[in-house]
Every structure is written in C-alpha cells, then in structure tokens.
N, C-alpha and C positions, 0 to 999 in steps of 0.2 A: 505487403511490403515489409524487407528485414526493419526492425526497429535501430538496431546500429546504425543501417547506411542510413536509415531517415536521419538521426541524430548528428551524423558524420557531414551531412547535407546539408544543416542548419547550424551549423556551430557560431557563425557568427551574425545572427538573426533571430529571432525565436517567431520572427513575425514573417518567414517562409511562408506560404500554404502548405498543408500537407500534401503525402503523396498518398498512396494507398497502405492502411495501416493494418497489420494483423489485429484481427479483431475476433470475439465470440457472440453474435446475438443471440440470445436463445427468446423466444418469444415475442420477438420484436422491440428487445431491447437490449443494447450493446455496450462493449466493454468499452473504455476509456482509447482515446487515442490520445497525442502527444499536445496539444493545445489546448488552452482553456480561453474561452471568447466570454465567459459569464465572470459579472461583476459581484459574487457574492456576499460584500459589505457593502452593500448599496441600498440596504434594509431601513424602512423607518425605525424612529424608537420603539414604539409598541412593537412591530412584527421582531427587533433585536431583545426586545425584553422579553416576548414568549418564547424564542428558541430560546434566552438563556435558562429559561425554566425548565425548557425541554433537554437541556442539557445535563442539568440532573441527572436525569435516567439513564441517558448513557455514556456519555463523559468522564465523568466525577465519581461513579461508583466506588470503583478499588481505590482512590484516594480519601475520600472522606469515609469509608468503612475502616482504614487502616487502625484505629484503634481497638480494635477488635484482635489484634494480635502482634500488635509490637510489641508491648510488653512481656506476654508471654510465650513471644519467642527468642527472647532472652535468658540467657542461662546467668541469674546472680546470683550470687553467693556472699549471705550476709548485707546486705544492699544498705549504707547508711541513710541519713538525712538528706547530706551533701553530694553524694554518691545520686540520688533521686533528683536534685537540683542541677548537676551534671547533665543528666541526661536529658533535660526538659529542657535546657538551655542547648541543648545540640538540636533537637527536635525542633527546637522553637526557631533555629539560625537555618536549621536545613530546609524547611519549609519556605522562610524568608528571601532565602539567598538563590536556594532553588526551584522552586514554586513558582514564586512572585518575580524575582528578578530575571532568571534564562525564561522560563517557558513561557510566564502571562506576558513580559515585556517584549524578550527579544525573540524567542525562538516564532512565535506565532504570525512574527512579520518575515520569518525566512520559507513563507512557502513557495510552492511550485505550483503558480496559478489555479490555488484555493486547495491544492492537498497536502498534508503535512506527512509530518514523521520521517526517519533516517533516510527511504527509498524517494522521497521527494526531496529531502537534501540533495542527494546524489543525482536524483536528476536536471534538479537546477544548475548544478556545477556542469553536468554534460552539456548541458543548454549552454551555456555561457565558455566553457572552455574545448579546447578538443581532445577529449576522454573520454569521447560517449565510446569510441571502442579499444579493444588492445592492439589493434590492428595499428600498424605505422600507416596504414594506405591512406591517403584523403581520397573524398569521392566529389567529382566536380558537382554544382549546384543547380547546372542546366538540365533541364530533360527535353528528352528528341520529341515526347507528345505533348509536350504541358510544360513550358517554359515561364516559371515566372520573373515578371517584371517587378514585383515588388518585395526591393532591396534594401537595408540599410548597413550599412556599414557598422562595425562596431566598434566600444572603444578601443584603445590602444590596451594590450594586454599586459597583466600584472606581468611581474619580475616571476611569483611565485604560477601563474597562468602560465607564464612559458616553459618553467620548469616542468610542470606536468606534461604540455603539450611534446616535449623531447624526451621525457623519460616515461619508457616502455613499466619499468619497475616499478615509479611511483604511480601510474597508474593503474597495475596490479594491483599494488599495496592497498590505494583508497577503494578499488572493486572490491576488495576482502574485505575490508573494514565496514563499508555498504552493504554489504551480504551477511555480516557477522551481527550488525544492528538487527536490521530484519531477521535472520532466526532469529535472534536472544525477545524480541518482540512478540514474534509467534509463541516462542517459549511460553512470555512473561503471557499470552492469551490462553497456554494453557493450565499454568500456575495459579493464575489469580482467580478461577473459578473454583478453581479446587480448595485450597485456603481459605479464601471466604464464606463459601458455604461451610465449608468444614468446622472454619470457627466460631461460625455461627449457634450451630445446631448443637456444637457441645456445649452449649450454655443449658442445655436442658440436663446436664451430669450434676449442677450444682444441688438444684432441689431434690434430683431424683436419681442419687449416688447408685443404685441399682443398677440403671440403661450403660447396657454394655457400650466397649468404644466402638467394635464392629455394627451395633445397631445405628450407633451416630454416622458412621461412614458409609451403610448403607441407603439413611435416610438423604444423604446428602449426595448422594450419587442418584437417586430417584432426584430430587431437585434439579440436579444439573441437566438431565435430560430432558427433562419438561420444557428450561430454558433453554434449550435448545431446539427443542421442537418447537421454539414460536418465532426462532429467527427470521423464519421465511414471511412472517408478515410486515418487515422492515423496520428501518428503526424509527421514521416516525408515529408509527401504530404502536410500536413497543415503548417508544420516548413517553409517549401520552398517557402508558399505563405507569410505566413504572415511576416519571415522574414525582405524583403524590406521595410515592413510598419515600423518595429520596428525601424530598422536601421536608415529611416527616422526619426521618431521620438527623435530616440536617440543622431539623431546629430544637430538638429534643435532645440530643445529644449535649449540648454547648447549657443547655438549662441545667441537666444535671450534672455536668461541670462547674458551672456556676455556684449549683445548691453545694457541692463537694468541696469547693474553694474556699465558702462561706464556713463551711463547718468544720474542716479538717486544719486549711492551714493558708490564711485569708493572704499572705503573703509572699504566695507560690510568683508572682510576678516579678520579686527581686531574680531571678532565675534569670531572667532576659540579659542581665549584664552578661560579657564574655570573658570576663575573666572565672567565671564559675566552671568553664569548659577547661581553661589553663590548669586550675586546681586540679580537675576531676584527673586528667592525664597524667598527672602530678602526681597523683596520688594511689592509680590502679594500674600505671604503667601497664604494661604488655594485656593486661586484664581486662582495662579499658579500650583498648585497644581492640580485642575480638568482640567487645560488646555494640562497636560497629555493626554488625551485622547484624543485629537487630533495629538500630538505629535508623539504620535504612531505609526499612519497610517502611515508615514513618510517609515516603517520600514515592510511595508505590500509583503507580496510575497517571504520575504525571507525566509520562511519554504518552499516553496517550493522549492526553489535554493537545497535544501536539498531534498524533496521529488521526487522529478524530477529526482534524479539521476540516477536510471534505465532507461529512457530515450538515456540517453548522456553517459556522464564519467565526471568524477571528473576535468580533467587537459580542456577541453573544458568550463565548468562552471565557474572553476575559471579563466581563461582567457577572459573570456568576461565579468565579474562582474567586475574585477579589470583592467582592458585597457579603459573598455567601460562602463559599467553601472555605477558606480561607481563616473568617473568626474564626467558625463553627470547632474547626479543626485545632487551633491555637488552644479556646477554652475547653475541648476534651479533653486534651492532652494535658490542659493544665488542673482541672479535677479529678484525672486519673493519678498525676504525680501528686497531687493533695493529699489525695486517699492511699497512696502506698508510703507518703513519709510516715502516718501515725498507724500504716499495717503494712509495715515492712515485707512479710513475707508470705504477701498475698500474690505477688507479681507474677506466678505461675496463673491464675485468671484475674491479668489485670484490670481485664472490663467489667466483666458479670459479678465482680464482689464489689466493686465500686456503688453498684448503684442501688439506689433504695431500696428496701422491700414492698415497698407500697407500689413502686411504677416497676418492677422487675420483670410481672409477664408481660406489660405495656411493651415492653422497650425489648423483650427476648423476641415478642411478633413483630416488633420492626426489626430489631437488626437480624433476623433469618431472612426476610425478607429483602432487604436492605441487600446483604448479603448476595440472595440470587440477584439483586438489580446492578450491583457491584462488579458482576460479572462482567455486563453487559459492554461495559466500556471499551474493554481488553477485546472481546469478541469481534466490536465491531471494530476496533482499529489493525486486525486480524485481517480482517472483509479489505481493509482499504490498503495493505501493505501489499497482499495476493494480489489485490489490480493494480495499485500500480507494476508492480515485476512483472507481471503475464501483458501489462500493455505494453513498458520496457523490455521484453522475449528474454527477460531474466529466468522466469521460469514457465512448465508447460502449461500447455493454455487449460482450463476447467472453466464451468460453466459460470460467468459473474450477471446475475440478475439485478437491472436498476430498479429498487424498491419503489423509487419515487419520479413521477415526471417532471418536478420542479427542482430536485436537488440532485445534481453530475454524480456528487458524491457516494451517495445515501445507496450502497448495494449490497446483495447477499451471494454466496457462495455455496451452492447445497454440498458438494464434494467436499469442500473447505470443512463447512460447518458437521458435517456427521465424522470425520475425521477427528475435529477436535474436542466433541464430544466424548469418542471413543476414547482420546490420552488421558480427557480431564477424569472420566469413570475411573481408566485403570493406575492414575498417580491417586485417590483415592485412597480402592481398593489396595493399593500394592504397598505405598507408601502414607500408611495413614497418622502416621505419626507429624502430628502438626510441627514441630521443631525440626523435621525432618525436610517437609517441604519449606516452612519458612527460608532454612537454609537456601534451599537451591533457589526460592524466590529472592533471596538479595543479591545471588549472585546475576539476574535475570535485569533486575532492578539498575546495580549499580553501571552493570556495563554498558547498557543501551542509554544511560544518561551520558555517561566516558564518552559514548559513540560520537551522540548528539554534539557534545561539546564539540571534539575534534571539528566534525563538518562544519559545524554552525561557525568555529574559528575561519578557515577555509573559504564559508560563504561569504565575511566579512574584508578578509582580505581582495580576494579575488575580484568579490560583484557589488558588494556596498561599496569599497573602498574605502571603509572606514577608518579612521585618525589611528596611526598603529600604540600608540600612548594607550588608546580603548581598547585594541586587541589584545594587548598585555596582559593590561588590566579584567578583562574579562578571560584570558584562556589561564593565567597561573591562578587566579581566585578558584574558577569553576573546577580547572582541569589537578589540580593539590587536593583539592577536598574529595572529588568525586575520585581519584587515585587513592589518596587513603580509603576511601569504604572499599574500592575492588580490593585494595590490597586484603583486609580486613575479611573481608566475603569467601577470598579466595581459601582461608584457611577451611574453607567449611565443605571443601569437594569430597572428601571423605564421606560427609554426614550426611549427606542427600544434593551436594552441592555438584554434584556431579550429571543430574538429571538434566538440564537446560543444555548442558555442555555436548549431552549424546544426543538430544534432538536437536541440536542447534549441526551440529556433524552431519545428520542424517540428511537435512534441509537442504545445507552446505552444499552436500554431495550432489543432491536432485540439482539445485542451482546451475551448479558449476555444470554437470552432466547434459544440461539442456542450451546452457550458454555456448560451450565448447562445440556440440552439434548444431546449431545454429550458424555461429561464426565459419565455421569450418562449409554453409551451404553458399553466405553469402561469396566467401573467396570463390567457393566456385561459378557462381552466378555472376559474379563482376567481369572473373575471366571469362567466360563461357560467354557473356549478354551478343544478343543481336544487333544490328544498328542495322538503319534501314538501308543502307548501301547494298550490305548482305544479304538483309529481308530481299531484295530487288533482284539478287541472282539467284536467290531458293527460287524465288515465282519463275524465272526468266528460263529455266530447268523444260523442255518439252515433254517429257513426264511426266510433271506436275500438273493435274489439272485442277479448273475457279470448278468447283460443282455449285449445283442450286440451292440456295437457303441463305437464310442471315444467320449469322454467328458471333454469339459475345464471347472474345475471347480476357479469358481473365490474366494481367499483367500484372507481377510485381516488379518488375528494374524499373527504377528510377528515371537512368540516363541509358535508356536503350528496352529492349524486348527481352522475355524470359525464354533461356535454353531451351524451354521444353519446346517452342516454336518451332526453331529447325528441328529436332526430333522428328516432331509432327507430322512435320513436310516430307523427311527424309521416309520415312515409314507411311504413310499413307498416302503420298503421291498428290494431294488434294490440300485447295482450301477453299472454303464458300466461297461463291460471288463479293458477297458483303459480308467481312471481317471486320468486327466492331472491338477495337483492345480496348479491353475498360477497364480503369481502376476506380476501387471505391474508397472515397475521404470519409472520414469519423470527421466530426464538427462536435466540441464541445458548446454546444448550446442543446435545448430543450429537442427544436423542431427546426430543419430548415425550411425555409419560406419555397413554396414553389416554384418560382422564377430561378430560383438558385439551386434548384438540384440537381439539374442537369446540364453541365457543359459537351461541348463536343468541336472535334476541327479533323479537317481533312490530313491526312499526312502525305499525298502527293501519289500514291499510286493509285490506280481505279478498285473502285469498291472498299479502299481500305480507310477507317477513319481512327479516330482518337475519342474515348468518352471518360469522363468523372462524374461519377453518383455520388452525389453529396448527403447524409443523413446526419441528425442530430439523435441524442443517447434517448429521447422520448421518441423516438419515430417509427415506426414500422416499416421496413424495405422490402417490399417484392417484386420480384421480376417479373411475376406472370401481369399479364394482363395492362393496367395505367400505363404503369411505367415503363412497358418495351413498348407502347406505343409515343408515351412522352420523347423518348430517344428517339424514335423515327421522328415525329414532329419536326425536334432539333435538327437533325440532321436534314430535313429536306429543307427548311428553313435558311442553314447556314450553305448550303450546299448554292440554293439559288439565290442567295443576296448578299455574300459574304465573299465572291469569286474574287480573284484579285485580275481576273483578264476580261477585260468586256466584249470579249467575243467567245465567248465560252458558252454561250448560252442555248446553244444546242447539246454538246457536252454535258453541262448542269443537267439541264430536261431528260436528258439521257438515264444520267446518274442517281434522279429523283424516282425514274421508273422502274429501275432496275432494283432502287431498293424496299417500293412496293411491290415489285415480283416476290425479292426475296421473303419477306414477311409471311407473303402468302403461300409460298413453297412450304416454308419450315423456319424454326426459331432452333437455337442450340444453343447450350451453355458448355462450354472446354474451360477446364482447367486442370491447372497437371497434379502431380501428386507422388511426389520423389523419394526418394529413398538411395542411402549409400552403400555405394558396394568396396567394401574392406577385400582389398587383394591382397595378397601375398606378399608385395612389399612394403604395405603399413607396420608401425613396429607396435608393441605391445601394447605400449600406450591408448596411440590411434583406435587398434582393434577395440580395446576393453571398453574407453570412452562413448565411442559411435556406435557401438552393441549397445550401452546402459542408452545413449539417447532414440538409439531406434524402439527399441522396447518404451521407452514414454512415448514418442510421436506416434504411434500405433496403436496407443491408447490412450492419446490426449482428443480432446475437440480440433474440429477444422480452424484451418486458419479463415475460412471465406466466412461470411456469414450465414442463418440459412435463409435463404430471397426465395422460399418457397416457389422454386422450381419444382418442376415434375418430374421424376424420375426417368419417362423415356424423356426427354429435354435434354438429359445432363450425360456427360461425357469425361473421363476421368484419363488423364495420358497420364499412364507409370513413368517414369526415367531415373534410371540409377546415375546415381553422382557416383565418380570414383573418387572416393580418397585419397 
C-alpha cells in the first residue's frame, strides 16, 4: 500500500486500522508501519533506571564528549579573562535553554507514537492535518474489502491546519523543511564520527609531538570501522558494552573539572549571570559574533537525544540527561574555562592541556574511547530517521533489521550503515583538518535544531493547542538564538562548511526522486483502481476462463483493486477458481496473538474472497505451509456460519469444497511489479525524474515482504504505467 494514500485515508483519526503497508522483512523481521499500539513509558522504575544507564552508550555520546573540541575549534585571538567568561556563560545558557528546556522538556513529549526526531515531527503533523501529500486529491476512507467501522471524529481544525490543508505551497514548503532536517541529521551521523574520533586520538600529539597528523587520521579511521562493524549486533548489545565507557567518561570528566575549578579560578560560576554574554558582544562585536560557531558544538548530539527515542523511552532520556549528562557537562566546561583564564593561549587543545599529568593516559584511554562510543548516538538516530522515511515511501526501501524483539525501535540498516562508514573514512581522510570539519559540524548542528524548532512550533499550535502567549514565548526565545548560531555557522561554507550542505543535496535529490516516482504511481493507481462492478464484467468476459487452483492475489488500493488485475485478466484470459486478494497489515506491537492474524470475508462473487495478515515487527510470516492453511480454516469457517441467507447452505457446502479442491490442485502467489513507460509527450522534467526513479526501484528491496514462498509458487505480472 502507497504510504501517501494510507496517510490521506487517515487524516482525521490515527486510530484507522491500517491497510496494507510497504514494508521490508528481511529475516523475519520488519520495517515499521504507520501505528504505534506499544506503550513504551509504561516501564517500572528499576527497568527506567537501567535503560537510562543504557543510554549512555548511545544517546549521549556526541553530547557529553563535546568538550573535546569546542574549544579548539574556535579560532581566538588573544582570548581575555572576560572574553573566557563570555563564552562559558553562552555554553552554560545554550545547554540550559536548549538542552534542558526544548529537548529534555518539550521536544521528547512531541513524538510520533514512541519515535522521535524532525521525520517523526512531520509525520505527526501528516497524521493530524491533511499534508501527508501534495496531491489536492482526498481519498475517501471506505474500502470495497475491509471497511472499517472504527471512527472518531476529530477536533475542529486550527486556523493555521486549514491554512496548510488549502495551500499546495505551504505544504511543499514544510516537505522541504522535513526533508532538509533529515539530511543535515544524516549529515550530523556522518560528522560526529568523524570529529570525535578524530579529536580524540590527537590527544596522543601532545606527549608525543613526533606522530604525524596523517598517522592520527589514519588511526581514527581504523577505529571508525571497527565501529561500524559492530552495528549489526544492535543497540542494546552495543548499549551494554559501551555503556561503562560512558559512565566512566561521564563521571571523570566533571571531577577533573572540579579539581581545575579548585586550582585555577574557584569562581568561574559568577559566569552564569547573563549580563557577561551582553559585555562579551560588546566587546568583540562581529568577532564575537563568528565565534558562534564554535560555541555551538557545545550543544551537538542533542537532536539526537530526540532522534533516539525509538530506541528507549522518553522518562529514561530525560533521567539520564538531567541527573547525569547535564552536571557532568556544566562542570567540564566549567574547569576547562578555569584552566584557559590562567593559560590563555592554550585553547587550540583546550581539553588534553587541561588536565593533570597524573590522570592524562587515564582519561586519554577514556576519552578515545568515549569517543568511538560518542559515535554511536548519531549512528543510531541515522538507523531510526532511514525507517521512518522508507516506512513514510520518503525514500527507497533498503534492508531495516529489528535488532531487538522487545523494542519497535531498536533497528539496524546494513546498506545504511557501510554507506556511512565509507563518508565517515573518506571526511577523515580528505578533510582531516579538525577546524575544518568542526566547521561544517555547526552548520550540521545549528540547522536541524532551526528545523526542530520550526516543527515543534507547528506541533504546538496545530495538535497541543497550546496557550499562543507559550508559543511565542518558546518560538522567538528558541527560534532568535538558534538563528543567530546558523546565521554565525553560515559564515563558515567556505572552510569545510560546505560539506553537509553537498550531502544533504545529494540525499535531497534521492528523496525527492523516489517521492516524485511514487506519487506519480499512486495518481495512476487511483485513476486506473478496479471496483468490483468492473471486477464482475472482466470475469463475465466468455473468454475469460476460473482455471484450477487457489490463488493469493496480492492487493495494494485501498478503496478498490490494483490495475494490474485487469491487466491480468485481459492478457491471460483466466483466473483461479479461488481468488484470495490479500493485504498485509504491519501491527506495531512485538507478536500478534493468533486469533488475530488472520481476517477474511467473502466479497460477493464465487470463489472470490477478501484476506488481512496481520504481523507484528517480532514475528516471522510465511506463506508456505501454517499459515495458507490458517486462511483456508478462516475462510471455510466464515464461509459456513457467517452467510447472511439462511438458505445458502448448499451453496456454502459448495463453496467449502471447492476451496478444498483448490488447495489441492495448486497454491499461487501474484503480484505485480510496474514500471513506467516515458513516452514522447512527457516533457523534460517527467523524463529525467521517472529515469532517476526507475533506476532506484530496480535496485531497491521489494515492497512485499519475503513470506518465504517457493519460487515455482510465485508469479510476477510486469505492467508499464504511462506517464
């Protein structure tokens, strides 16, 4: 099923059932469809206090490592007292304001039924208003095989809901802005591996000025593939290792802050007033000003804190950012500015001179490690941005592995992940100059907070309803400050700030390329769909003949039958006796219960019936064998006690044996498998578009699942769409 029309179908409900949803299983476990049925903060206290442990390890990495190169990814010059007091006091507000107050408060209660980040912003907003496409069409909410009855009405819609719902443009505008989060995210998973190791490992330049920079960059590029070869054991196998490292990290850190506070300058906390931020502007004018963009990084990781959420839960997150990441962060940042008021012009390594000589290799084996674990976050909020888009048919589908039976979330992406290996190696290798990537990390940074904001403004009006006095006050607070660091960042495309901006394009492109071809099948499927009126004159055809066997024929429309049917009909003259259209429902839940996997109802001609296979993301689905006999069950079941005429019962008896002949005849599985044909009055556009998307769909994953069918079983009907 297109994920538009499902979206276009449910606009005013979220509590629809679903219809049949583009899915990938690959080993008996599947990618995400559009509902979430699991209550993920429904966690005792102990099982919320170990994931928040567990969060550590991949959460929080590139946020709580970030002192490992904000500093020295600032270019100062002559850097005073007050100038150092400046900047501790922005660090200390940006954390505060944006940290603590958007992400741990607000943004983690604006999910989309337990997943976060900008692409689950936008999908709540699709849910709740009618934007899930660009299309002006609506698509009615009945279907001709599976009618549901359970409706609620919604509320009355915002002033600014019905703006969107009339403007074609405004909803371009927030697709781009959705799409624009998501790369600069992906970006930000390919950045943040690479700078943190990076800045990790050159802390071994300090004792041992010899080790070239290329040796550093080499070692750190050996590192980042390691990390990446252990994706595939999930994140909570990887949570449970890395974990420890963080925990170390997190508490070792804020001590030698502490011991730096004590000895350098015990009264680095008058800094917290904000008038030390009025001076500092004051005083470096436009200087101050590009030093923004260091300042930033300050604040790196925390879209993830957000993105991550399918992961974890909400009450785990913010438990360990506000217990634990949080001080931890406050008192580095405040013994690192300790230690560069009385060594001014040490701020080119403003970590690894800070700290003792006594605990130096201690703390160099944590934070390289620390480091690769820092990665992890970005990685995995990576894993959870890909599914949701490939389950929204944002982009093409690749393989999504659920790592875990208990968490929806918790998935890996092999394609994804050797992919972003390869960028994180070659920003490295190519661009190994740490001030270099820093750059293009704050531009990475500042804009998918911008993003955030916007939506999250958006989600408030629209579906909170929130008091507009609140909205104000949270969009000119958040959306002023996070504009000044892009503005700030922006200056830095020249210097490496340009990198996020070419992958974030290239992304763009696939997006757009795969959305465009898609939308462009639905218009045709909507026009084209069968309705059984028609279905009734294909059969009624005397050249058409029922031949022997049962047959699952596989259906995406909604509200009607897919074009490739009459194809079928028209070109091979035949359909089985017993035609079974089946669509298959994603259930986000673990496992569906048996009783509930399989529906089915008669649709009114003989031999031809309606089926829904219901699975959850831990289940395994196969066709062979159980479960095409569970279908027959059903069906002879409802066939004989479900009649609505009580004299049909020679009929029924009929109907029962007929589709125990068929079984034993033969089983078949049809489904079609399209492709567009670009004629000669497509204009440029069309052509190039539907080119770049058939070239992905020819080499992306099926849309079916694999239900381990047999290969003579299966049946593949070509049909060119025209253009």
């Amino acid at each position: 099923m297109e994920h538009h029309q499902l979206q276009q179908q449910q606009l005013d409900s979220h509590d629809l059932p679903e219809s049949l949803s583009e899915v990938v299983v690959c080993n008996g476990e599947s990618v995400d469809g559009p509902h979430r049925t699991v209550n993920k903060d429904g966690t005792g206290h102990w099982a919320t206090i170990v994931l928040a442990y567990k969060t550590l390890g991949v959460v929080f990495g590139g946020l709580v490592t970030s002192p490992l190169y904000v500093y020295p990814s600032m270019q100062l010059k002559s850097p005073t007292e007050d100038d150092y007091l400046g900047i501790y006091c922005i660090i200390f507000w940006t954390l505060s304001l944006i940290g603590v107050v958007k992400y741990a408060w607000i943004a983690l209660k604006a999910d989309d039924q337990g997943e976060g980040g900008t692409f689950a912003l936008y999908s709540l907003l699709c849910r709740h208003l009618d934007i899930g496409s660009l299309s002006s069409k609506r698509v009615g909410s009945s279907s001709t095989l599976f009618h549901s009855s359970q409706y609620e009405g919604s509320k009355e819609q915002s002033r600014l809901g019905k703006f969107f719902e009339k403007s074609v443009v405004a909803r371009r505008l927030l697709f781009f802005i959705a799409m624009l989060g998501m790369c600069m995210l992906i970006g930000d998973g390919i950045l943040t591996p690479a700078i943190s190791v990076l800045s990790a490992i050159d802390g071994i330049r300090a004792p041992f000025p010899s080790v070239s920079k290329s040796l550093v960059e080499s070692l750190s590029a050996v590192v980042l593939i390691v990390l990446f070869l252990m994706q595939k054991f999930g994140t909570s196998r990887v949570s449970f290792l890395f974990s420890p490292i963080m925990g170390a990290w997190t508490l070792s850190t804020p001590l030698v802050g502490i011991y730096s506070i004590v000895h350098h300058y015990p009264s680095i906390f008058k800094a917290i007033s904000p008038h030390y931020i009025v001076q500092f502007f004051l005083r470096n004018g436009k200087e101050g000003w590009l030093l923004l963009g260091g300042t930033v990084l300050c604040i790196t990781g925390s879209e993830a804190m957000f993105a991550d959420l399918g992961h974890f839960n909400r009450s785990s997150i913010q438990m360990a950012f506000l217990f634990t990441i949080y001080p931890s962060l406050i008192l580095t940042y405040a013994g690192q500015t300790a230690y560069l008021i009385k060594n001014p012009n040490d701020h080119d390594d403003g970590f690894y001179k800070f700290l003792p000589s006594k605990v130096y290799w201690p703390i160099f084996v944590i934070a390289t490690l620390a480091a690769t674990v820092a990665s992890q976050s970005l990685i995995s909020a990576t894993f959870s941005v890909i599914k949701q888009s490939v389950v929204l048919d944002y982009f093409p589908r690749v393989k999504v592995v659920h790592t875990s039976s208990s968490k929806e979330g918790e998935v890996y992406s092999p394609e994804v992940n050797y992919i972003l290996m390869i960028l994180c190696v070659a920003v490295i290798l190519i661009f190994g100059d740490g001030k270099d990537i820093g750059n293009a990390f704050g531009v990475v940074v500042s804009m998918v907070m911008l993003i955030t904001t916007i939506l999250l403004t958006l989600v408030m009006i629209t579906i909170w309803r929130t008091p507009p006095i609140l909205v104000a006050l949270y969009f000119i607070v958040f959306f002023i400050m996070e504009g000044v660091y892009v503005s700030a960042v922006l200056t830095k495309i020249p210097e490496g700030g340009w990198i996020p901006f070419a992958i974030s394009f290239i992304l763009a492109f696939i997006m757009f390329g795969w959305f465009y071809g898609r939308q462009r099948k639905i218009d045709y499927e909507l026009t084209h769909k069968i309705d059984m009126d028609r279905f009734e004159v294909l059969l009624s055809d005397p050249m058409v003949q029922r031949v022997p066997g049962l047959c699952f024929f596989y259906t995406n429309i909604q509200d009607g039958l897919t074009p490739i049917l009459g194809h079928y009909i028209k070109n091979m003259k035949c359909l089985h006796k017993v035609t079974i259209f089946t669509t298959l429902r994603y259930l986000l839940v673990p496992n569906v219960l048996p009783h509930e996997r399989v529906f089915v109802r008669k649709l009114g001609l003989k031999g031809i019936y309606g089926c829904v296979i219901q699975y959850g993301y831990a289940d395994s689905i196969s066709l062979e064998g159980d479960l095409v006999s569970r279908v027959i069950e059903k069906l002879k079941y409802h066939i004989l006690n479900c009649s609505d005429d009580a004299g049909s019962v020679t009929l029924d008896e009929e109907a029962v044996l007929d589709l125990e002949e068929a079984k034993r005849t033969d089983v078949v599985h049809i489904r079609g498998k399209t492709r567009f044909y670009v004629g000669e009055n497509c204009g440029w556009f069309d052509r190039s578009m539907l080119s770049f998307y058939e070239i992905m769909h020819s080499n992306c994953r099926s849309a079916l699942p694999a239900l381990g069918v047999s290969i003579r079983q299966r049946i593949e009907v070509g049909m060119l769409y025209e253009a």
